[in-house]
C-alpha positions, 0 to 999 in steps of 0.5 A, a space after each residue: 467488538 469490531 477492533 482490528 488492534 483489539 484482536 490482534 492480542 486477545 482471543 475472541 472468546 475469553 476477551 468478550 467475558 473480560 470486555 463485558 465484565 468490565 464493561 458492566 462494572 465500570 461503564 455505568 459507573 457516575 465518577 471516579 477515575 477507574 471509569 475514566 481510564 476504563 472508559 477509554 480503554 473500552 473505547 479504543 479503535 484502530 483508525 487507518 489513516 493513523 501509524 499502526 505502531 504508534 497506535 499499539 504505543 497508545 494502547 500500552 499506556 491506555 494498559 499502564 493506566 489501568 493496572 496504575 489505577 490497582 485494577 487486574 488485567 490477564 497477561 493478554 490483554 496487557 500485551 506488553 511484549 511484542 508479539 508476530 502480528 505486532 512484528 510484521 505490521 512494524 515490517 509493513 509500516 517500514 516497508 512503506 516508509 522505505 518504498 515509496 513512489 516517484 516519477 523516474 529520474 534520469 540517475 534511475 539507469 544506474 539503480 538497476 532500472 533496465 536490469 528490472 525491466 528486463 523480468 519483464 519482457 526483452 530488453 536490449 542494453 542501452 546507452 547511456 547516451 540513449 537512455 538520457 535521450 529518451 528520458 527527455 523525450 518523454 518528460 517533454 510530454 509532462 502528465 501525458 505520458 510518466 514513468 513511476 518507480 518506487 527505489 528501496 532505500 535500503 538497498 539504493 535499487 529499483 524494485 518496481 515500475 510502471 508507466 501509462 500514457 495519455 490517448 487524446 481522442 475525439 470521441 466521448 466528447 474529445 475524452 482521453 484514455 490512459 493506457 497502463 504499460 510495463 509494469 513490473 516488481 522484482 522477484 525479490 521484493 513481491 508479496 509487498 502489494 508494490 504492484 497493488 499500490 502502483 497501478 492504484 498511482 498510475 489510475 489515480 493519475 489517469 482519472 486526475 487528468 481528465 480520462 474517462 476510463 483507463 485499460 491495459 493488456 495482461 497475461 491469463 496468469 496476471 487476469 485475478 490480480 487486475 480483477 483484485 484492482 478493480 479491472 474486469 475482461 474486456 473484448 480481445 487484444 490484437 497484435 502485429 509484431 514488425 520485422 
């Protein structure tokens, strides 16, 4: 009874007694329809890397074959109108769909992306003439050094960013470090994972190029949140600020 889909419109215990039930008088059956269509039916998975509401749309029909085939099923497992569960996952899938990572791009300034920035940490105006200069700057550097966004469609803003840089050393058999930096969601687009699904762009990036470990500084208010990335604690951050 290991189905994600499955429990989102069923309690566990009534659905078992209806799952064996039918498990029991149409699984071992030798022909006919009704094992066929039960058959498939009982079978049904979620897989991950398909679209969830796609796979609720498969789930109905599998439904409507049942009840075609004059069989009874409880209103529950029919599960015909949409329900919250149904709702917010068809809110996630969009949410996907409408931010999306990419490298920034020098129309970014007019998007709110130094405004973004500024939650962060202090961030003075900058020209336009100084943006597109420094845009330049480092795209000269290609992978060694990107910026990534993700822009709200919806909206036509910049709701995350994130960067990280390649250190070339001669050590580790003249290995690279990534180092991640500035990275930062909108207060109002947080509990969307958008800074989960950034640092896994950034690392991702980091190992394709060769790194062999990637690091970052965070707050003590941000520590559990790398932790849930994968990141543990690490020696002691030092720093000289200059006039």
């Amino acid at each position: 009874m290991n189905n994600t889909l499955f429990d989102l419109f069923v309690n566990f215990r009534s659905s078992k007694i209806i799952w064996d039930s039918l498990e029991k008088k149409y699984g071992s059956d030798d022909a006919g329809k009704k094992k066929y269509v039960v058959g498939k039916w009982i079978n049904f998975k979620m897989d991950n890397e398909k679209p969830i509401m796609s796979q609720v749309h498969n789930y109905e029909n599998l439904v409507t074959e049942i009840l075609g085939e004059g069989m009874k099923m409880c209103e529950t497992l029919q599960a015909n109108e949409h329900t919250p569960e149904t709702d917010m996952l068809a809110d996630h899938s969009n949410d996907d769909q409408k931010c999306k990572i990419r490298r920034l791009d020098l129309a970014d300034k007019n998007k709110g992306f130094i405004e973004l920035l500024r939650q962060l940490t202090v961030c003075d105006s900058v020209s336009d003439k100084e943006f597109e200069d420094r845009f330049k700057e480092l795209a000269s550097e290609g992978d060694d050094h990107i910026i990534c966004v993700v822009e709200d469609n919806d909206t036509g803003k910049i709701v995350a960013t994130g960067s990280v840089f390649i250190e070339k050393k001669f050590i580790r058999n003249c290995g690279k470090v990534g180092h991640i930096e500035d990275l930062v969601v909108d207060a109002n687009a947080r509990g969307k994972q958008l800074g989960k699904k950034m640092i896994e762009f950034l690392t991702k990036h980091a190992r394709s190029i060769g790194c062999y470990k990637v690091i970052l500084d965070c707050s003590t208010e941000n520590k559990a949140f790398y932790e849930k990335c994968g990141f543990k604690e690490k020696e002691i951050q030092m720093v000289k600020y200059f006039p």
